[in-house]
N, C-alpha and C positions, 0 to 999 in steps of 0.2 A: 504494500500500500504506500502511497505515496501522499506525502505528507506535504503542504501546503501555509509557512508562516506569513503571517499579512496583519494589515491593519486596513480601515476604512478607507483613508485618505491618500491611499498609495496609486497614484498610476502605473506604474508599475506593474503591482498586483493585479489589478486590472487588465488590462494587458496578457499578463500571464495565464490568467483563469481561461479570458479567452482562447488563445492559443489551447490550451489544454483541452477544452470543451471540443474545439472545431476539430483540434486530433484524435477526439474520441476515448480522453488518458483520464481513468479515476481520480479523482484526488479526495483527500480531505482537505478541508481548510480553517486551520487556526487561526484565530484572531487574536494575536498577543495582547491586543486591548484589554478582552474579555477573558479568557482562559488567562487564570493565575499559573505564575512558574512559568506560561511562555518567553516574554522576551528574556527570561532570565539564560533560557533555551537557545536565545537566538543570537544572543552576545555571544555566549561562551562558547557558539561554534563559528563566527565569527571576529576574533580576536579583541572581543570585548564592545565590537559596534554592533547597531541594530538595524542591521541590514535587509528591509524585508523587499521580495518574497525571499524567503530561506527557504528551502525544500530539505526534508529527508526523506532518505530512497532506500530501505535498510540499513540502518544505524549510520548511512554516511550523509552527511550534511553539504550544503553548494547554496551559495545566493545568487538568485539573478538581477543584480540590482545595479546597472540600470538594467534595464528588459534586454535583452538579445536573445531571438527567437532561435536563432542558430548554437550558441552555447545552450539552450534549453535540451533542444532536439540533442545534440551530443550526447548531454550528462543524462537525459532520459534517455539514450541509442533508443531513439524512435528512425525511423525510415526518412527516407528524402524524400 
């Protein structure tokens, strides 16, 4: 399962969700806002910034922060 850190106000995230939705990729999505212990989550696999969206993909962490749909597809190896 693929795991999805965000907040409200992120374009970003935005962005990302989309991309995700239109490739057909499950996610969850946390909202560091709301869910306690998230951005604590998101720092500390980001050397301490809070970089959203963060993704974890079996216990390994990546942000795409700015959005680049091309490192997405990568770190997800989804198809061209």
């Amino acid at each position: 399962m693929i795991h999805m850190y965000t907040t409200t106000w992120c374009g970003d995230c935005r962005a990302a969700k989309a991309f995700l939705k239109t490739h057909g990729v499950a996610f969850e999505e946390i909202n560091i806002e709301k869910v306690e212990g998230a951005a604590t989550r998101v720092q500390a696999a980001n050397a301490g910034k809070c970089k959203v969206p963060t993704f974890e993909v079996d216990g390994r962490y990546f942000h795409c922060s700015p959005f680049d749909p091309v490192k997405l597809r990568r770190e997800l190896q989804l198809p061209e």
